[in-house]
C-alpha positions in Angstrom: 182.4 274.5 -40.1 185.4 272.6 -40.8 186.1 272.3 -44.6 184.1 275.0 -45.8 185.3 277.2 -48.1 184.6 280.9 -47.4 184.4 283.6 -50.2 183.0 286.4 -51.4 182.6 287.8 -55.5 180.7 289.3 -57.9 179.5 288.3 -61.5 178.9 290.1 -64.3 177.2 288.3 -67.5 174.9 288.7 -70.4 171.2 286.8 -70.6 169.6 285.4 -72.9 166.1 285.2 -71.4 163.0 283.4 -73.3 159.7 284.3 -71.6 156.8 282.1 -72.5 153.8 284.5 -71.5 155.4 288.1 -71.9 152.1 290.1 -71.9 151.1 288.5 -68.5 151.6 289.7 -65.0 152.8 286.7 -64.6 155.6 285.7 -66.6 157.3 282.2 -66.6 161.0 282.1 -68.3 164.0 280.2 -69.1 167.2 282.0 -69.2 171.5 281.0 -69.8 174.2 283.6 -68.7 177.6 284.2 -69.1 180.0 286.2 -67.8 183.3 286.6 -65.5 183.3 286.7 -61.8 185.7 288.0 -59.5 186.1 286.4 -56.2 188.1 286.9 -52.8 188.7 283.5 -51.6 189.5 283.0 -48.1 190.3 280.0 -45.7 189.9 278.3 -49.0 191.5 274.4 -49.2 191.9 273.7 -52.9 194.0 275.6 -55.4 193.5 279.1 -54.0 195.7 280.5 -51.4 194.0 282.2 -48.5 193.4 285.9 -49.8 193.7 285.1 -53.4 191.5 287.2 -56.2 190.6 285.4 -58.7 188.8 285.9 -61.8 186.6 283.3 -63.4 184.3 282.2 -66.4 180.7 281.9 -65.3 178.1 280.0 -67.1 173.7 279.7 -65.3 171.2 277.9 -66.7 167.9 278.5 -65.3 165.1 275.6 -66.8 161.9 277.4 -64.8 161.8 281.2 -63.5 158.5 282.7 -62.8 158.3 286.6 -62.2 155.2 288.2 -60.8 154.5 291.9 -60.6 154.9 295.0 -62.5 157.5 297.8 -61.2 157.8 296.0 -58.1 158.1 292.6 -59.0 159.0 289.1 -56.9 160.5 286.1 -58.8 161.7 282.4 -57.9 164.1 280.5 -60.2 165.6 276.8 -60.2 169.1 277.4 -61.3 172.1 275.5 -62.0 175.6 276.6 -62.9 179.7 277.0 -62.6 178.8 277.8 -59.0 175.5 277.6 -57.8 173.3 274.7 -57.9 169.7 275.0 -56.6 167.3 277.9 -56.7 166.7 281.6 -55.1 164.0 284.0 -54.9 163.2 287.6 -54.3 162.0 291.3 -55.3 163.0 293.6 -57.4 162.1 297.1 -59.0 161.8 297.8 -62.6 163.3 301.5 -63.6 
């Protein structure tokens, strides 16, 4: 699509996490996070030259998560931050 910018990266960041119910199988949370990401930015219109690496600050706010499960959990989260605006779901496994 014309105008889209086309990357690929990876964050790493701290969380604070504040779980309203944590004795429940069913746990509903807030959480912020902070970290650097490191992106490869390609095809990419604004102040990046296609191919750049870059390295970023990266801050998430997530108002409502709810997490569901014990070692093999699901969870779905509204999220908003530096890059990502919206909300994701999934599973996971607890070690």
């Amino acid at each position: 699509v014309k105008g889209w910018q086309k990357s690929s990266g990876i964050a790493f960041c701290a969380e604070y996490r504040r779980i309203w119910n944590p004795y429940s199988k069913v746990k509903v949370y807030l959480s912020v996070s902070a970290g650097l990401g490191v992106g490869f930015y390609n095809n990419c219109k604004r102040e990046y030259n296609p191919g750049d690496w870059s390295v970023v600050p990266i801050l998430q706010f997530t108002p409502v998560g709810i997490s569901f499960g014990g070692k093999v959990f699901g969870f779905a989260e509204i999220m908003e931050g530096t890059y990502i605006f919206g909300g994701r779901a999934g599973i996971g496994y607890k070690f």
